[in-house]
N, C-alpha and C positions, 0 to 999 in steps of 0.2 A: 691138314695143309690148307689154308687162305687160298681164295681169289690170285691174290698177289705171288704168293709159293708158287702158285701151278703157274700162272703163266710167265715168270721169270724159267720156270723148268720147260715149260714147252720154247721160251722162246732158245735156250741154249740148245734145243736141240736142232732147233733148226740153224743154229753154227752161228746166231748173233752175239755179240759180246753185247751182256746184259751186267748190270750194276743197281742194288739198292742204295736207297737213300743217298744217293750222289749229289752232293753240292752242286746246285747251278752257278755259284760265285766262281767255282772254275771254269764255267764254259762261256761266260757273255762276257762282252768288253767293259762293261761297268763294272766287271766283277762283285758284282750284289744278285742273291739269290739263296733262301733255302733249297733243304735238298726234295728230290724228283724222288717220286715212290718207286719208280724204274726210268733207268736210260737205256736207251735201247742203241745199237750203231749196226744198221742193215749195209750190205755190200752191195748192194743192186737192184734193180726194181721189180725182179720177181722175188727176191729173200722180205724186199720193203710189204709186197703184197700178200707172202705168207705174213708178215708180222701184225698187219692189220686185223687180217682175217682170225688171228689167235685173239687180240686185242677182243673182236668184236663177240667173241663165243664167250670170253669171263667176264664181258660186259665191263670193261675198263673204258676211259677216256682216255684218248691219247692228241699229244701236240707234237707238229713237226718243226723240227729247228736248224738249222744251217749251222752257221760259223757264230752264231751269237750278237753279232755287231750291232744289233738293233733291237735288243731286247731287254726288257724291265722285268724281273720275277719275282716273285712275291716273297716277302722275309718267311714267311708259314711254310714257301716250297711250292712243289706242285703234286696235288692229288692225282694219282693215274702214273703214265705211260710216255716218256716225252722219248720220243723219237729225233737221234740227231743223225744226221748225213754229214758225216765227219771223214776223218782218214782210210777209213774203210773203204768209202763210197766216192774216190778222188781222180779217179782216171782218166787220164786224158790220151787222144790220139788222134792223129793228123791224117785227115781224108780228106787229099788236092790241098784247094789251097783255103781249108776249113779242117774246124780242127772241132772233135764231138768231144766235150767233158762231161764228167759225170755231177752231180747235185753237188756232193760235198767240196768239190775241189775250192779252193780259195781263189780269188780272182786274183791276188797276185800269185799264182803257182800258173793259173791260166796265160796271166799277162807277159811271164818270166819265158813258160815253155811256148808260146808265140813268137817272143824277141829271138830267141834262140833259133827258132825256124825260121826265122827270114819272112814273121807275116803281121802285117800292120792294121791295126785297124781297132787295137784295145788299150792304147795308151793312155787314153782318157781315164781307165780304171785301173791303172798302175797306183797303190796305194791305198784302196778301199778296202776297207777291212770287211768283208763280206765274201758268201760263197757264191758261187754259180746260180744256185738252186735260189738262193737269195734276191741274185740281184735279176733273175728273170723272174722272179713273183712280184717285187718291185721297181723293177726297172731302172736300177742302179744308174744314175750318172754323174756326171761332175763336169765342168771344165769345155765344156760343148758340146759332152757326151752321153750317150742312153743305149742303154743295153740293147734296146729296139732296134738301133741302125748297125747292129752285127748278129743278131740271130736270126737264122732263116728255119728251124724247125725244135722243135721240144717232143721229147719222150716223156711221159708224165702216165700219173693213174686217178683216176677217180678215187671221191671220197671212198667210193667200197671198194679199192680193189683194182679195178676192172684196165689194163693199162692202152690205151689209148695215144696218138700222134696227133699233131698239128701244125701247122708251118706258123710263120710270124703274124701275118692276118690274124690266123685263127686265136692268135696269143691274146689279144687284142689290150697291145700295150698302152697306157695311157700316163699322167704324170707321175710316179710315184708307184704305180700299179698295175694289176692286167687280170685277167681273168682267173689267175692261181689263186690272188689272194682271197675266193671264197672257195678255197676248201679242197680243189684239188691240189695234185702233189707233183710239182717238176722232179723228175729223175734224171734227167740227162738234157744238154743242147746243144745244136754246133750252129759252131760261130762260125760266118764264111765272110772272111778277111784279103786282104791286098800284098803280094809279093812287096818286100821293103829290103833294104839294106840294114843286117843286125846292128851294128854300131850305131847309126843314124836312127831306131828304132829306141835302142837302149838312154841315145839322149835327150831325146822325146821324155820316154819316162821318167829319167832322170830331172828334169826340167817339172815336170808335174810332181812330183815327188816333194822337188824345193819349192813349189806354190803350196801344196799341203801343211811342210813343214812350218813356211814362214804366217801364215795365218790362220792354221787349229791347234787345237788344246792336244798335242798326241803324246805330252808327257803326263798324261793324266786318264783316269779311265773314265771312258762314256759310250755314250751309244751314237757319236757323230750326231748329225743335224737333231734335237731335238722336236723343231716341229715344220712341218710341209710350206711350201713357198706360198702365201698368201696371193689372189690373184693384184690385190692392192701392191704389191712390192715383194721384199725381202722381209722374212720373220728376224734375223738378228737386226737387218736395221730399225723396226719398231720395236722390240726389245730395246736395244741401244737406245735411240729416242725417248725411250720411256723414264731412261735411267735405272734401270736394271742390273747394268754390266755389276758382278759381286754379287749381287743379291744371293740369299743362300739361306739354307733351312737342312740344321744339323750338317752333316757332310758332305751336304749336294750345294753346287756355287752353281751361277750362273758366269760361263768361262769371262774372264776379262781382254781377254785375246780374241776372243769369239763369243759374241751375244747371242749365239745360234748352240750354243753348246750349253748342254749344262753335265758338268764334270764329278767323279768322285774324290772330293780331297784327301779320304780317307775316311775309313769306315762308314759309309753314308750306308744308309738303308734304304729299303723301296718305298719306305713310308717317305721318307727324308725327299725321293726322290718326286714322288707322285703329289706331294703336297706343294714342291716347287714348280714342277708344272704347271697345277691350279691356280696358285698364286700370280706367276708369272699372263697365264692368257687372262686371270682376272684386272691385273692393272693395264696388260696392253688393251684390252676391248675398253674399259674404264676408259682410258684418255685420246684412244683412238678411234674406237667401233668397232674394230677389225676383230674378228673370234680364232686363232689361230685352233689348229690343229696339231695335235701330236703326231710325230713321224714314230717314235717308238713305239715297237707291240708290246703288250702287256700283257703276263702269263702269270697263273697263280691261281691261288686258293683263298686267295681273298678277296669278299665279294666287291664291285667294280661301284665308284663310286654314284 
């Protein structure tokens, strides 16, 4: 029995649903990804911190993954252990007028069971295709909005383990990011939100919902924004400006609806995708100066260019 044998057997013991060789093309919204050497789905953040603690004794790699919505993975797959906080790990429940969910839950299940309680304060993230755990590592927002001005504390655990609290300060949110994204692990947040009226709540979202619709690519698979807000401006309007809108390599376009997107027409690859990237900040710095950055993580077993 492998490395790999044993700790797929220890993790089922400890009651994780464990899968080899699982396609990442099912779990990201680009739907492009070889498969994962193990996926793992922990129900909670001490099942999350046995599952590390096994990871670290067979000396495996492991990655942690939300809902997928911002991720690039490599056609080769991923070597190791990728850990998702999916359905397992969705739970949400209302204390006062704050409401604690779990990492996996998707921010529209977040957004719906808010509307439903009568609490306002997350309409901005009606329609983000991302999980809780997500969008408090990056600080998800849209529309006016930022995860930062509705969470007041995070349940999380250190890279080894060790599980730990913080309130929002200590989050230390910032564009894009916060302190999760080196390396520790959001488990849980609550959101402490504003009494609203449901109906009035619901066409709020609704209203957001048709801004998403009438100006992104959401017949198409991608990972939303492609690359982070330049402090010069908007990255789809220097995209645009550059003449870009189409541009494409193999199955990956640059959306024509949104220069801020780059979409899978069908069967695109990550190579397809990673080389339009390049391309792309190469001719915007080229005519511009400006160097964008990728908003996309990138996951795989292929070494980073």
């Amino acid at each position: 029995m492998n490395r790999t044998e044993r700790l797929k057997e220890r993790l089922g013991a400890l009651g994780c649903a464990c899968l080899r060789e699982e396609p990442m093309s099912q779990h990201t919204s680009f739907r492009i990804g070889g498969p994962a050497e193990l996926f793992v789905s922990p129900s909670d953040r001490e099942q999350t911190a046995a599952v590390l603690a096994a990871c670290r004794e067979q000396e495996m790699p492991f990655f942690l993954m939300g809902n997928g919505s911002n991720l690039l993975v490599a056609d080769e797959g991923v070597r190791g252990v990728v850990i998702a906080f999916g359905a397992p790990m969705s739970r949400i429940a209302r204390q006062g007028g704050a409401l604690l969910a779990q990492a996996g839950a998707t921010l529209s299940q977040l957004c719906r069971f808010a509307q439903q309680e009568g609490l306002s304060g997350l309409e901005f993230a009606w329609g983000i295709p991302g999980s809780v755990g997500g969008a408090v590592r990056m600080n998800a927002g849209a529309y006016g909005g930022e995860t930062k001005d509705v969470v007041t504390r995070v349940e999380a655990l250190s890279p080894e383990g060790e599980p730990f609290e913080t309130d929002a300060a200590g989050v230390r949110f910032g564009y894009r990011t916060s302190r999760f994204a080196g390396g520790e692990i959001v488990c849980s947040a609550v959101f402490s939100l504003s009494p609203g009226n449901p109906e009035e709540i619901d066409a709020r979202m609704a209203e957001t919902l048709r801004k998403r619709v009438e100006k992104q690519p959401l017949d198409y698979p991608s990972a939303g924004s492609a690359f982070k807000r330049p402090k010069e401006g908007y990255a789809a309007a220097l995209i645009d400006s550059c003449g870009l809108k189409g541009f494409s390599v193999g199955g990956a376009r640059v959306s024509e609806k949104h220069a801020g997107f780059i979409i899978n027409t069908g069967g695109a690859t990550c190579r397809d995708v990673r080389e339009l990237l390049e391309r792309v900040r190469a001719e915007v710095f080229r005519q511009t100066g400006i160097l964008l950055e990728p908003e996309v993580q990138l996951l795989g077993s292929r070494p980073e260019p």
